[in-house]
C-alpha positions, 0 to 999 in steps of 0.5 A: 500500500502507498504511503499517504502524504501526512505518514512519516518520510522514509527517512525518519527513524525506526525503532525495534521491533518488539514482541512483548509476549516473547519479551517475557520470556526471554532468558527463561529455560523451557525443561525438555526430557529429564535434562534438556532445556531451551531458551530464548536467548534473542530475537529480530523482527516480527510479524509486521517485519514479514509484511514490510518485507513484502510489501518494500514499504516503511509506512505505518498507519496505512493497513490494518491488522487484518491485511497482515493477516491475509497477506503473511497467509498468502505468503505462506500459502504460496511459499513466498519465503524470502519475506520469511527470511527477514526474521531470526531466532536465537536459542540456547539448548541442552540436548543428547547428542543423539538428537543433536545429531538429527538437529544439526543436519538442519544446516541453514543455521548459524551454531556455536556448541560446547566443545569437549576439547577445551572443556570437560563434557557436561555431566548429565545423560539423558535416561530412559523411564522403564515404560516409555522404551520403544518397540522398532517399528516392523514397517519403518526401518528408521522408526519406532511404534509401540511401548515395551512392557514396563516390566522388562523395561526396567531391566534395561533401565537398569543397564542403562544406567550403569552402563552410564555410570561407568562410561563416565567414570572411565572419562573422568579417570583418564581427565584425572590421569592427564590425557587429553580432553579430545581423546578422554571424551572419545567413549562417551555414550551418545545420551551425553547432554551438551549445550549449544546456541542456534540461530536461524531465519524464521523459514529455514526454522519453520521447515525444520519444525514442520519436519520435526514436530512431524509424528514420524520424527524421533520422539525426543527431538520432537519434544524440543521441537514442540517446545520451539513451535509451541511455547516460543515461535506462536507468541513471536510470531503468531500470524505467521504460526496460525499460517504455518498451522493450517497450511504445513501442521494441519495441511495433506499434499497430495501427488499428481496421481493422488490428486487423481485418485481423489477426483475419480473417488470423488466422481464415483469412478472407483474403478478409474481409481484403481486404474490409476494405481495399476498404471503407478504400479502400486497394485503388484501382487506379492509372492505371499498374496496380496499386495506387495508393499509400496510406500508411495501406495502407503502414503496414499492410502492414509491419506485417503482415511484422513479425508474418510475415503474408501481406498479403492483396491481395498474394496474391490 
């Protein structure tokens, strides 16, 4: 929107963006798991910082509230992410380096951690309570589904915890003998917290919780990565937080040939349907009988219950 003649001229000051709802709670560590910890150590921009990116205008007073709703939404909607970009976020975190692992694959950031060469690793690991040790999952390699027996749980517990106790043990007498801190550390286990600051731009860290507040993601670093979404970037942000919400959180995409699927379902043409899928070759049949497995199928399928369809090869 044009500036009007009365509005300040562009060359008068800005003053800082300030969210008042973040401010509060700025420096407060958020606990995650039995250890962890997050923290938010600063901040720029706003939502009103999106809008002015988009729309290259420093007028005030010329839009409402409403309009920054509707445009962030487009914005979002359509994957225009630069504006996105004029924002940032800065954390401090204690996390178990098995989950800091997966975190800092998200490379679009800008990460200083506690380094175990100058100083001695935190002492603190991350354990496991007797009934939340996940069963693998039998159709996702990389996945977990279901909850041992809190019985037998506790056995592992137990190992768990001595198998800690000694690990660290073992490090801290090779410290006490002199050795070397790149070389005492080198058989600490992978539950072993340590501590980092993160920064990144509001895009690159709104795609990194759309993948890690997924269900699919590892339970722990999900639990880090709601406490980010939820209780930090929807009080910095929440125009921005409702898009991200409803279009990626709360959105199903669907492929060309689902697209497909779903009018031809809608239309009443099972049968075009289940055309379609033969000609993906998502309907071969297994040396076992039925179907053999297909992720793409797979996906398709839940997607298809999600919007209380029937899936077509299944009734036929």
């Amino acid at each position: 929107m044009e500036m009007q003649p009365e509005e300040k001229p562009q060359s008068a000051a800005l003053p800082r963006p300030r969210v008042p709802a973040l401010d509060e709670i700025l420096g407060k560590p958020f606990p995650v798991l039995d250890d962890g910890l997050i923290r938010v150590v600063d901040y720029m921009g706003d939502d009103a910082a999106i809008v002015q990116a988009a729309r290259v205008s420093y007028g005030q007073g010329t839009k409402k509230v409403s309009d920054d709703r509707g445009l962030i939404r487009y914005l979002l909607r359509n994957r225009h992410t630069t504006p996105f970009e004029m924002c940032e976020l800065k954390l401090h975190v204690r996390v178990p380096m098995d989950a800091w692992r997966q975190w800092i694959r998200h490379r679009m950031a800008s990460v200083n951690e506690t380094s175990t060469r100058y100083s001695v690793a935190i002492d603190a690991a991350q354990r496991t309570a007797p009934d939340r040790w996940r069963l693998q999952a039998v159709d996702n390699k990389q996945g977990s589904s279901g909850l041992l027996d809190p019985e037998a749980g506790a056995r592992f517990s137990a190992e768990e915890a001595e198998l800690q106790d000694h690990a660290r043990a073992v490090y801290n007498r090779r410290l006490e003998a002199g050795l070397a801190r790149e070389q005492a550390r080198k058989d600490l286990p992978l539950c072993t917290y340590t501590e980092a600051y993160w920064k990144m731009d509001l895009h690159n860290l709104l795609h990194f919780l759309s993948l890690r507040m997924d269900r699919h993601a590892q339970q722990e670093i999900r639990a880090y990565a709601t406490v980010i979404g939820r209780e930090i970037v929807a009080r910095w942000v929440p125009l921005t937080w409702e898009a991200f919400e409803d279009y990626r959180l709360g959105a199903l995409a669907l492929s060309r040939l689902e697209t497909a699927i779903v009018a031809a379902l809608s239309g009443g043409d099972a049968e075009k349907a289940r055309e379609i899928a033969r000609e993906a070759g998502w309907l071969k049949p297994s040396k076992k009988g039925g179907l053999a497995r297909n992720r793409e199928r797979a996906e398709c399928e839940a997607k298809l219950a999600r919007l209380n369809m029937t899936v077509p090869w299944k009734s036929s």
